[in-house]
C-alpha positions in Angstrom: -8.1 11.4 7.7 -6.3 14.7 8.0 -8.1 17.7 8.7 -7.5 21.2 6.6 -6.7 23.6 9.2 -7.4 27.3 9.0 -5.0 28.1 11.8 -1.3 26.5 10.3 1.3 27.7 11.6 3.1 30.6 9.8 5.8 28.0 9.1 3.5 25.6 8.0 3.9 21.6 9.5 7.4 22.0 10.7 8.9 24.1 13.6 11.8 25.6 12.3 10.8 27.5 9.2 13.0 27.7 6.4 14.8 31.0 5.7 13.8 32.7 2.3 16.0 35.0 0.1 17.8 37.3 1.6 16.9 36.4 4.8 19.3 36.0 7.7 20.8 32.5 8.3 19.9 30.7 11.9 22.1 31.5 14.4 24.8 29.0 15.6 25.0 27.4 19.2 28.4 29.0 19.9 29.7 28.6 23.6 30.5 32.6 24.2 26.6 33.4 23.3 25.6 31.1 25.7 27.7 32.3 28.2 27.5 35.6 27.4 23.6 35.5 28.0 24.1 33.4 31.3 25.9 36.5 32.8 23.3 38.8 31.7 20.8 36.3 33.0 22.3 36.9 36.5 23.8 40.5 36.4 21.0 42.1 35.6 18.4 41.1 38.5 21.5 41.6 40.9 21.7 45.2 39.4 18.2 45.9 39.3 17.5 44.6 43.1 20.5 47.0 44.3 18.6 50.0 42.6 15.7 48.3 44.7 14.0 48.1 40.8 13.0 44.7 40.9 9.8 45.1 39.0 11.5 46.0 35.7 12.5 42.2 35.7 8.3 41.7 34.8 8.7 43.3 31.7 12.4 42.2 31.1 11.0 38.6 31.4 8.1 38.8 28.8 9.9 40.6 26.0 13.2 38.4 26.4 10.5 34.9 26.2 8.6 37.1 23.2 11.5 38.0 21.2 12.1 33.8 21.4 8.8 32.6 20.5 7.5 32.0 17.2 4.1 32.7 17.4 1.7 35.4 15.8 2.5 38.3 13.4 1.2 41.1 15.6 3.3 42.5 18.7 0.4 42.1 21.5 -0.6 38.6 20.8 3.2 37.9 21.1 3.5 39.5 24.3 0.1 37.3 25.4 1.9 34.3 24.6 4.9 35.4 26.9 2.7 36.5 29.4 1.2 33.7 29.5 4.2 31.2 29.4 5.9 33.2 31.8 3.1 32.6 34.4 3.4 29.1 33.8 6.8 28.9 34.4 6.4 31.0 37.5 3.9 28.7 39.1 6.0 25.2 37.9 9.5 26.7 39.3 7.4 27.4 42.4 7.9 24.1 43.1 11.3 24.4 43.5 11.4 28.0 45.0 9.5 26.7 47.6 12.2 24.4 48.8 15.5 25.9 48.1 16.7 28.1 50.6 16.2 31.1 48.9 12.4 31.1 48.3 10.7 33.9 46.1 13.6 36.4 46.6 14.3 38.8 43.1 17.2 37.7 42.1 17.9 33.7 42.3 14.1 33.3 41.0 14.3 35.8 37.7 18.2 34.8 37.4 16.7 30.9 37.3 13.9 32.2 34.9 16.3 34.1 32.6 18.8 31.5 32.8 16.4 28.7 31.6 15.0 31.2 28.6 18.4 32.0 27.4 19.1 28.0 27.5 16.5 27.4 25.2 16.9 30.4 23.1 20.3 28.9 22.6 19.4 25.2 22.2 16.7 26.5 19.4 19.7 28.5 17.5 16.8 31.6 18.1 17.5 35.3 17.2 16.0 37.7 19.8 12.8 39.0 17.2 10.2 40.9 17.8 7.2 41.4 15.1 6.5 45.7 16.1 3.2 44.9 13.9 0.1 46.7 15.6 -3.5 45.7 14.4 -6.8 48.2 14.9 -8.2 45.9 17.3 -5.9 46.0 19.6 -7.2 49.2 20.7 -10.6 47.4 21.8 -8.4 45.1 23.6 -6.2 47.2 25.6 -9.2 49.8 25.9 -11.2 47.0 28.1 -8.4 46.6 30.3 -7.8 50.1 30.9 -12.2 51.2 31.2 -12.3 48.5 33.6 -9.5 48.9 36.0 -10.4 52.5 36.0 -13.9 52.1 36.9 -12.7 49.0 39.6 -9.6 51.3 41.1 -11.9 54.7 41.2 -13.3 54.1 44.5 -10.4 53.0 46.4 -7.5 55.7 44.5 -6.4 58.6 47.2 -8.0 56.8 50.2 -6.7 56.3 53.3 -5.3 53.0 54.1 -8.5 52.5 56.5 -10.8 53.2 54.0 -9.3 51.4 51.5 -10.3 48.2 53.9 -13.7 48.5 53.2 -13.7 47.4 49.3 -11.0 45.2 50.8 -13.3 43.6 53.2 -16.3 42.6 51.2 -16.4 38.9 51.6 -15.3 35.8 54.3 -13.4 34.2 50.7 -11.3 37.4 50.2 -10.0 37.2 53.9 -9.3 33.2 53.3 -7.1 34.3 50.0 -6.0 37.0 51.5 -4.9 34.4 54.5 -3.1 32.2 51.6 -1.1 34.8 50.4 0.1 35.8 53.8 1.4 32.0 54.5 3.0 32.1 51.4 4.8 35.2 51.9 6.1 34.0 55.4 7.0 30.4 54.4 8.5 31.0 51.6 6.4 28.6 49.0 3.7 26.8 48.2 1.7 26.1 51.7 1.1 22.6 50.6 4.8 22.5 50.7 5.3 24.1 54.2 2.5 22.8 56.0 2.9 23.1 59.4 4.4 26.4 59.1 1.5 27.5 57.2 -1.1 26.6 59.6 0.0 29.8 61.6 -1.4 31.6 58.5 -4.2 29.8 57.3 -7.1 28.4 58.7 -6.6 24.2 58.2 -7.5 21.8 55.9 -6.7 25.0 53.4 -2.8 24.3 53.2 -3.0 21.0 52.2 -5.8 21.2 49.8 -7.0 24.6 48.2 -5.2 25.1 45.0 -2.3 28.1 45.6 -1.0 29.1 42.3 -2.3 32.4 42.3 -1.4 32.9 45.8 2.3 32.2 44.7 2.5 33.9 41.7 1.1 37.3 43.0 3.5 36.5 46.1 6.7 36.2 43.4 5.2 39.9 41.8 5.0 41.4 45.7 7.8 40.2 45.8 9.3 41.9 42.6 7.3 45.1 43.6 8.9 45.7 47.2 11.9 44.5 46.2 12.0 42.3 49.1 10.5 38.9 50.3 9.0 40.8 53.3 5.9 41.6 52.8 5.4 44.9 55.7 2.7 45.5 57.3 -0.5 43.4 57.0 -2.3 46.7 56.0 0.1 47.9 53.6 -0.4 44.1 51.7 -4.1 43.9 52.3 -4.2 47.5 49.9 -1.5 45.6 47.2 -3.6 42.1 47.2 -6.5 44.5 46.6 -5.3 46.4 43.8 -3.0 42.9 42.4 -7.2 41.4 42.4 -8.6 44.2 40.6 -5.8 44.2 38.0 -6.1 40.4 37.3 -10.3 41.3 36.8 -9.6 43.9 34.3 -7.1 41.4 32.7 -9.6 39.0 32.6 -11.6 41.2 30.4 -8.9 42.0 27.8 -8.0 38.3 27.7 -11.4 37.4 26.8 -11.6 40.0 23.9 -8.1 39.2 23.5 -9.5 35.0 22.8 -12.1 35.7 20.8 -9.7 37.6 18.0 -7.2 35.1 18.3 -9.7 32.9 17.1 -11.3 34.6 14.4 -7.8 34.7 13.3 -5.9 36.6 10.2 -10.0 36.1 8.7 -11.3 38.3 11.1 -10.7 41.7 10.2 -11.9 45.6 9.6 -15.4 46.1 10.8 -15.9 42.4 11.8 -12.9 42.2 14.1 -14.2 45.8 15.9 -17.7 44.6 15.6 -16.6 41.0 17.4 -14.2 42.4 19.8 -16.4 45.4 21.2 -19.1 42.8 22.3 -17.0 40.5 23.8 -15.9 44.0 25.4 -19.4 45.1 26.1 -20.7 41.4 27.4 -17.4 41.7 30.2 -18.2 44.8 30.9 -21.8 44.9 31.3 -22.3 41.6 32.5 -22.4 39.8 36.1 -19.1 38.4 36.3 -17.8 41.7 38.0 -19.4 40.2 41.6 -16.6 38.2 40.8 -14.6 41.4 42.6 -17.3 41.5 45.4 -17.7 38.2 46.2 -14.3 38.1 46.5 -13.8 34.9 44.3 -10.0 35.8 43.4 -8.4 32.1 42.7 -11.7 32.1 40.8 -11.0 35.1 38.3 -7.6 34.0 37.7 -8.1 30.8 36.7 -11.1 31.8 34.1 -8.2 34.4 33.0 -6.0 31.7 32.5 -8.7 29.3 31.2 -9.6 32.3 28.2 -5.9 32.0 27.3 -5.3 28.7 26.9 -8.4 27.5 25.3 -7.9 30.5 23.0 -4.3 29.1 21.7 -5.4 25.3 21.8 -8.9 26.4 19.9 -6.0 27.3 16.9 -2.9 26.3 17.3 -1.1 28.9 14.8 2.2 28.2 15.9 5.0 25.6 15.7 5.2 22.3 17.7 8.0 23.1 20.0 5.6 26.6 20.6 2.2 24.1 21.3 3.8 22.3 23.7 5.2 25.0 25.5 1.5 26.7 25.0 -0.3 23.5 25.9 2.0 23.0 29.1 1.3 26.5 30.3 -2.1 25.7 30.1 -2.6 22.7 32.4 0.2 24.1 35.0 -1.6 27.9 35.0 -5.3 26.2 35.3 -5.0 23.8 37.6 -2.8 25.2 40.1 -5.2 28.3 40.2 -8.2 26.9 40.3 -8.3 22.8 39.4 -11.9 22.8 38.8 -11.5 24.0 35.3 -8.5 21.8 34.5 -10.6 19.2 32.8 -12.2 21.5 30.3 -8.1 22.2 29.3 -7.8 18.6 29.3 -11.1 18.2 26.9 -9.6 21.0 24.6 -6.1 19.2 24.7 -7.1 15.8 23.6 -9.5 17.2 21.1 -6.3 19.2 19.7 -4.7 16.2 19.4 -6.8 14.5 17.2 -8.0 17.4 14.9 -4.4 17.8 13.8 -3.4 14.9 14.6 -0.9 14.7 10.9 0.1 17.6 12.0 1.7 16.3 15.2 2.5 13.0 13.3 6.3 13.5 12.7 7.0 14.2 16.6 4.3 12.3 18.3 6.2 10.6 20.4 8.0 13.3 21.7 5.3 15.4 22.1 3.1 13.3 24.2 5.9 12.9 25.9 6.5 16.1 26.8 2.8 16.8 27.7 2.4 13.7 30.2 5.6 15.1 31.9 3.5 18.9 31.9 0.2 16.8 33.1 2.1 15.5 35.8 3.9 18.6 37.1 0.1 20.4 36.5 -1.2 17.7 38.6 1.2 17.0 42.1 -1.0 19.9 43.9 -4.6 18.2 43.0 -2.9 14.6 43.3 -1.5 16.1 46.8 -4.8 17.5 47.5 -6.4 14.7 47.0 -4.5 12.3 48.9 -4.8 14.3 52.1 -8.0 16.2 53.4 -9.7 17.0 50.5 -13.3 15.3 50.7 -13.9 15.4 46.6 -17.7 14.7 47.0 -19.1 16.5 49.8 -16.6 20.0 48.6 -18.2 19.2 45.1 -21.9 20.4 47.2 -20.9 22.8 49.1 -22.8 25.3 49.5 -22.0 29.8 49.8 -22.6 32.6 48.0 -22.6 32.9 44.1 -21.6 34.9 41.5 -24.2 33.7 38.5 -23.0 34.0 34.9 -25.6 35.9 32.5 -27.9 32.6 31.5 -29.1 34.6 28.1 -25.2 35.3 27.9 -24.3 32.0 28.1 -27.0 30.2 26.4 -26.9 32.8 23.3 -23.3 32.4 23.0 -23.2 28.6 23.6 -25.9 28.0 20.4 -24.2 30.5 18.5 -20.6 28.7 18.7 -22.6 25.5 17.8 -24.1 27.0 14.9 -21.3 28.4 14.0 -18.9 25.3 14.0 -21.4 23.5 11.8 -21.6 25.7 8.9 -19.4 23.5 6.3 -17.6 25.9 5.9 -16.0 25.8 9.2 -16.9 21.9 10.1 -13.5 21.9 6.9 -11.0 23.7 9.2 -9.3 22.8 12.4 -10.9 25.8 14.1 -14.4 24.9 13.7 -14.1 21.4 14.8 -12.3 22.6 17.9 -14.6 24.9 18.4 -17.5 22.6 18.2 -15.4 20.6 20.4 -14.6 22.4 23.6 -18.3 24.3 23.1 -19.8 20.6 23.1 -17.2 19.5 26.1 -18.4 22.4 28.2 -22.3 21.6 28.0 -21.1 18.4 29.0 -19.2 18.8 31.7 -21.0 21.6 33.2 -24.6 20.0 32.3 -23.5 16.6 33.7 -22.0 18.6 37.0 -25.9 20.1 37.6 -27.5 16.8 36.7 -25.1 15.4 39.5 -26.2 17.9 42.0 -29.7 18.2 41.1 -29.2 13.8 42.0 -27.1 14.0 45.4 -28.5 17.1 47.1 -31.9 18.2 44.8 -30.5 21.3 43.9 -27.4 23.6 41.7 -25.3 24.7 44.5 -21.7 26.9 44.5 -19.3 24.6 42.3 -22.0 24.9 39.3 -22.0 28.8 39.4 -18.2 28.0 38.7 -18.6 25.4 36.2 -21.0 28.2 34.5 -18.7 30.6 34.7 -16.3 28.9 32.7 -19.1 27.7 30.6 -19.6 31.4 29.4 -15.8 32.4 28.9 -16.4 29.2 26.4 -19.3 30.7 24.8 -17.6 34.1 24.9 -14.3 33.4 23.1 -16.0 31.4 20.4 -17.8 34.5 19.0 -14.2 34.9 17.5 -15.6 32.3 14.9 -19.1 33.3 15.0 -17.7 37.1 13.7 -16.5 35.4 10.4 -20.3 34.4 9.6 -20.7 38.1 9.0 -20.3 39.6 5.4 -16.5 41.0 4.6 -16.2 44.2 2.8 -15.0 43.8 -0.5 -12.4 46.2 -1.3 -13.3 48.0 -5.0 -10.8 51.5 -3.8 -7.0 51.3 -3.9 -5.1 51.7 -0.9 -5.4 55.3 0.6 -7.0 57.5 2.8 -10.5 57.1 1.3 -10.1 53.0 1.9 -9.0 53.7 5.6 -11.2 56.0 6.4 -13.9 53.9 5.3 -12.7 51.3 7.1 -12.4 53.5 10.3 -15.9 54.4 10.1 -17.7 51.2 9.9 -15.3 49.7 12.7 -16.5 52.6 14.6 -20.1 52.6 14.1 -19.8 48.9 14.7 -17.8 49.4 18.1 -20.6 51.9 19.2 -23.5 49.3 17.6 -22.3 46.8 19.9 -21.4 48.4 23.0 -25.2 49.9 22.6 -26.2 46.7 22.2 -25.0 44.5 24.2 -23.1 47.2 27.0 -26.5 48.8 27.3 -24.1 52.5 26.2 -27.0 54.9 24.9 -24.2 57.1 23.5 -26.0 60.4 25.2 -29.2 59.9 24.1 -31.7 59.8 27.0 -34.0 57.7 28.4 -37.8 57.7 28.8 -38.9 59.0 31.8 -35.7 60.6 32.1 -33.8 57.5 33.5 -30.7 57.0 33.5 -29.4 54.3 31.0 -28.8 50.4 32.4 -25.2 50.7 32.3 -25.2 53.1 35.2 -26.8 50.0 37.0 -24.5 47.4 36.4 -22.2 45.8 39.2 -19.3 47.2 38.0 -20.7 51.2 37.8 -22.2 49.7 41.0 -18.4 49.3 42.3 -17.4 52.3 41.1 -19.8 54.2 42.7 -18.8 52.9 45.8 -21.8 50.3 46.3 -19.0 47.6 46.8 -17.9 49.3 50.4 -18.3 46.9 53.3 -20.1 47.9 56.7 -16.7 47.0 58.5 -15.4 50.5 58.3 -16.1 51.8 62.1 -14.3 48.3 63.0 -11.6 48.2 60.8 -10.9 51.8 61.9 -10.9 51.0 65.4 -9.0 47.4 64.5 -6.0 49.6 62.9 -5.7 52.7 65.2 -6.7 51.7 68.8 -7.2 47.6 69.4 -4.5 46.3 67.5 -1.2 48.4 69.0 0.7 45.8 70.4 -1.4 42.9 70.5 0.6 39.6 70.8 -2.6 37.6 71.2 -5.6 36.4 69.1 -8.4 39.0 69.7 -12.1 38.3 69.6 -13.7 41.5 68.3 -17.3 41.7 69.5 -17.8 45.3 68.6 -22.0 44.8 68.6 -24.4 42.0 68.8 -24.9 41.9 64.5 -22.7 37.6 64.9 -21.6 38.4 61.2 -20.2 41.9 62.1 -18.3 40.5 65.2 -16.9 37.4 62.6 -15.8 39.5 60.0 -13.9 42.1 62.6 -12.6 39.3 64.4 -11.5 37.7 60.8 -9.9 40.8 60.1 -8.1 41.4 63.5 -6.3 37.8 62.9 -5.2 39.2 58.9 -3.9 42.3 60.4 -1.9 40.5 62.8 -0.6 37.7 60.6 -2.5 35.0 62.9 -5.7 33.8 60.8 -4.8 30.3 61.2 -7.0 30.6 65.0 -9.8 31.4 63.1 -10.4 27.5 62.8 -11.7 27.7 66.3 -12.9 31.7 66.3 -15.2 30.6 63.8 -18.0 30.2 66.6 -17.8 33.7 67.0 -20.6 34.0 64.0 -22.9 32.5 66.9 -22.2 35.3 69.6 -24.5 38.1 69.5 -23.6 40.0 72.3 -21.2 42.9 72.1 -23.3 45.5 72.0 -26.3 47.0 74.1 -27.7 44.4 76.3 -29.9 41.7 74.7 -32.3 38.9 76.4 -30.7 36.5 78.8 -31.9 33.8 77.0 -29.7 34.8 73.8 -26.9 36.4 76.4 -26.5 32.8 77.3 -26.6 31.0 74.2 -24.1 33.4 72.9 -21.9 33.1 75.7 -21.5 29.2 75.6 -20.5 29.9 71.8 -17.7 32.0 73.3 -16.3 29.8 75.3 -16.1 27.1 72.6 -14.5 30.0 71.0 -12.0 30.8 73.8 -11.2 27.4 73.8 -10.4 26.6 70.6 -7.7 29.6 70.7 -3.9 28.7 71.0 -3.2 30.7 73.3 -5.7 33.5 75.7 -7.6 36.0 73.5 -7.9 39.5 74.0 -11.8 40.4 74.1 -13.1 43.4 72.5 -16.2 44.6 73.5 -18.0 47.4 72.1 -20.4 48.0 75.2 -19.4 49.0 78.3 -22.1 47.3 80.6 -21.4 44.1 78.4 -17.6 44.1 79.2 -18.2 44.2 82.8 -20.4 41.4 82.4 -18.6 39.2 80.2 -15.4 40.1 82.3 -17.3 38.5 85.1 -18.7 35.3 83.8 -15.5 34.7 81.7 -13.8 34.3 84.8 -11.8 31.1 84.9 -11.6 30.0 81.3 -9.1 30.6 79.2 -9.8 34.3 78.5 -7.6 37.1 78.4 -8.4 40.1 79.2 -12.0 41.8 78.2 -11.5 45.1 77.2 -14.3 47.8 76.2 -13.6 48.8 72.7 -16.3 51.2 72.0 -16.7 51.9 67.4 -16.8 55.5 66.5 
């Protein structure tokens, strides 16, 4: 039986809507406008890249795709949509940029891009239309993006470059993505692609089996930024990854905001919209998904960016079929070449779309599935690849490292109030509250049968389930979107005019500040017992901002950048004290800054030397000097030996003698 759905399209069933009085007729498929936009899809990146300009083609691209998409009244969720179709597409082409000759250069890549919009465009008989509607909300949108990339860029804005290496350098997984999106910039593609060229760049099994989509599509935007497919100097693009992560973190934020309106839908507006949107604001951030940004878990943030977005437009569908399956497409490409853990809870929302509206798709079913196996199977050659390699599914699935935890009130609150909200009747009757109760019960499934699994294999929750979680709560998050419509609307007895609006202005405001108080722990001035300050001056992103996020690695990076590094056309060992996790990370580090991090498969012994500093008992001298000649030889070629104690040098210069050591230099910090 059919469903009623409270998210039909604005054209109703059918994709093409039918033109009302007055309105203009659809344009023709004549040959000169095709042509005509062909040219322009070439000239201008050509013109832009000789004014060295290449980032206006970012903006270019997403209004061209929005003025051609049909979906949503209101000017920012159509430029969502194109952003998010245009990633897609980014990452999907990638497979073919990665093996023309050509490789993420400016202008055959947004040419191609352009070209294959304007083909569609054309094919569709669409008119370039843009909706210039602007709803309230979207100031609670774009104002989460913008508090939290100021409060994430503060610390690092007006640094030196060496300083900036510090928020850089918080975490072993930031230097691995870091690493990816070095050996994408040099080969030209997708590592997985360009193997053995990669290996120079990354430390193996990584090329073959670690999803790379975000590696490639920040690589295309470098690219677009400098204007060139050369990326500089390793500490001009460890600054840009930096600011490209925090930027994607902030987006992350909007998006999920962003999800949970789109959602509540044309229903969800005046003071429930602000009072909805402000605490998904609040929740994101308040919460503990900004160690997301310290842990350095980048592939990770991008992916539950991406996840928000799609499940938000596959939760309800308001848009045409030709639309969903561009939508749905984008989905499973985006998610599971950024981060393929999450793909199956797209997958869960997909099939579940399917069949909640299934008369809907009834008159192009065919086609349509169709059109989403060929999507699943594009989404899926680099987990397929993956798979068939290196990758070791059941022992990666426990692996163990540090975590970023979700808020478990957070997630539990929101998770029961999705539920109860998809099972009021009066939701359980439209398409959105089954697919809500859908993906909500999907995720406690897949994410309660992950920790079951774990808790059976090793005893315990481990990494991947902090992950799972994760995603878990951007479920729970982007469902309040439905739970807002349980609230009481304001029945309008006024007329229009400025008494209605500003009534409606002050109870969206008091409801912004309500939740924000609420749940962002904002005490709006008034103070604290004791005369403490309020808890959002403790949270991890305040903590960021106030420059708690800083690595130790300062002196080393410092000495890495002005003095050790000049010239060096070796791996270097950096032993710069006896701390083994100091001496990892700066020897980590040296590698990125030379472009050589795929030796740190072997250097990766160093974490057992602790020598480099003052002398230390002979019976750890010893132990820590058989780890550095495992070390030493593991290396390609001879490594340079930095030592940050002069007495030490001499020694290790003397019992290095031999092996396959180059020279041991003393490298004193500060």
């Amino acid at each position: 039986m059919a469903t009623r759905s409270a998210v039909l399209s604005p054209h109703g069933a059918t994709s093409r809507p039918v033109p009302g009085p007055g309105a203009p007729p659809p344009a023709g498929r004549r040959w000169p406008v095709l042509g005509a936009a062909l040219a322009a899809s070439w000239a201008l990146p050509l013109l832009l890249h000789l004014l060295a300009l290449d980032w206006v083609l970012i903006p270019v691209l997403v209004l061209v795709i929005a003025s051609l998409v049909r979906v949503g009244g209101v000017l920012l969720d159509r430029l969502v949509v194109a952003a998010f179709l245009l990633c897609g597409a980014v990452m999907a082409f990638g497979l073919l940029f990665s093996v023309w000759p050509w490789g993420p250069a400016p202008v055959p890549t947004a040419g191609l891009l352009l070209s294959a919009v304007s083909a569609s465009g054309w094919l569709a008989r669409r008119r370039p239309r843009l909706p210039l509607r602007l709803r309230g909300s979207d100031s609670l949108v774009l104002g989460t993006v913008a508090v939290v990339w100021y409060y994430l860029h503060r610390p690092v804005a007006g640094r030196p470059a060496v300083d900036r290496l510090a928020y850089f350098a918080t975490s072993e997984d930031r230097f691995g993505h870091f690493s990816y999106f070095d050996a994408i910039h040099h080969v030209g593609g997708y590592a997985f692609l360009h193997q053995e060229a990669a290996r120079a760049y990354m430390m193996t099994p990584a090329e073959a089996v670690y999803p790379q989509g975000s590696h490639f599509l920040l690589v295309w935007l470098d690219v677009l930024v400098k204007s060139s497919t050369d990326g500089g100097s390793a500490l001009d693009m460890t600054y840009r990854y930096l600011l490209y992560v925090l930027a994607a973190y902030a987006l992350f934020c909007g998006a999920l905001v962003w999800a949970a309106r789109w959602i509540g839908g044309p229903r969800l507006r005046g003071w429930r919209s602000a009072a909805v949107c402000a605490t998904v604001a609040a929740v994101a951030m308040s919460g503990s998904m900004a160690d997301l940004v310290g842990r350095g878990f980048d592939s990770e943030t991008i992916g539950l960016l991406f996840l928000a977005v799609a499940l938000a437009l596959l939760v309800r569908p308001a848009m045409g079929r030709a639309e969903f399956a561009l939508a749905a497409v984008a989905g499973l490409v985006t998610v599971t070449y950024v981060y393929n853990l999450y793909g199956v809870l797209v997958g869960i929302a997909l099939a579940a779309v399917l069949i909640v509206h299934r008369q809907r798709f009834a008159p192009c079913r065919r086609l349509l599935l169709g059109v989403l196996a060929a999507g699943g199977f594009v989404a899926g050659l680099p987990t397929v690849a993956s798979v068939l390699s290196k990758l070791d599914v059941a022992k990666t699935s426990n692996l163990a490292g540090p975590m970023a935890i979700p808020d478990r009130p957070v997630l539990i609150g929101c998770g029961l109030l999705a539920l109860v909200a998809a099972s009021l009747p009066v939701n359980r009757r439209t398409g959105t509250g089954r697919m809500v109760l859908a993906v909500a019960l999907g995720g406690i499934a897949v994410v309660g049968g992950f920790g079951a699994w774990q808790e059976y294999t090793i005893g315990r929750i481990s990494y991947y389930f902090e992950k799972l979680a994760a995603a878990g709560l951007v479920i729970g998050v982007i469902s309040l979107g439905l739970t807002g419509l349980m609230l009481q609307p304001v029945v309008a007895k006024a007329p229009r005019g400025p008494r209605r609006h500003a009534g409606l202005l002050l109870r969206s405001g008091v409801a912004t500040a309500a939740a924000l108080a609420l749940f962002g722990h904002v005490q709006w001035g008034v103070p604290s017992g004791w005369g403490h300050p309020s808890a959002w001056y403790g949270t991890p992103m305040l903590a960021w901002a106030k420059g708690q996020g800083r690595s130790d690695i300062g002196p080393a990076a410092e000495a890495l950048t002005g003095r050790d590094l000049v010239d060096a056309d070796t791996p270097v060992i950096a032993l710069y004290g006896n701390d083994p996790y100091l001496n990892l990370r700066a020897t980590f580090l040296a590698q990125l800054l030379t472009h050589r991090a795929g030796v740190m498969v072997g250097l990766y012994e160093v974490y057992g030397v602790k020598i480099g500093g003052p002398a230390v008992d002979e019976k750890e001298y010893q132990a820590s000097l058989a780890r550095l000649k495992e070390a030493i030889a593991a290396c390609p070629a001879p490594p340079r030996i930095l030592v940050g104690d002069r007495k030490t040098a001499e020694r290790l210069g003397r019992d290095l003698a031999g092996t396959r050591a180059g020279p041991v230099v003393y490298a004193p910090l500060g």
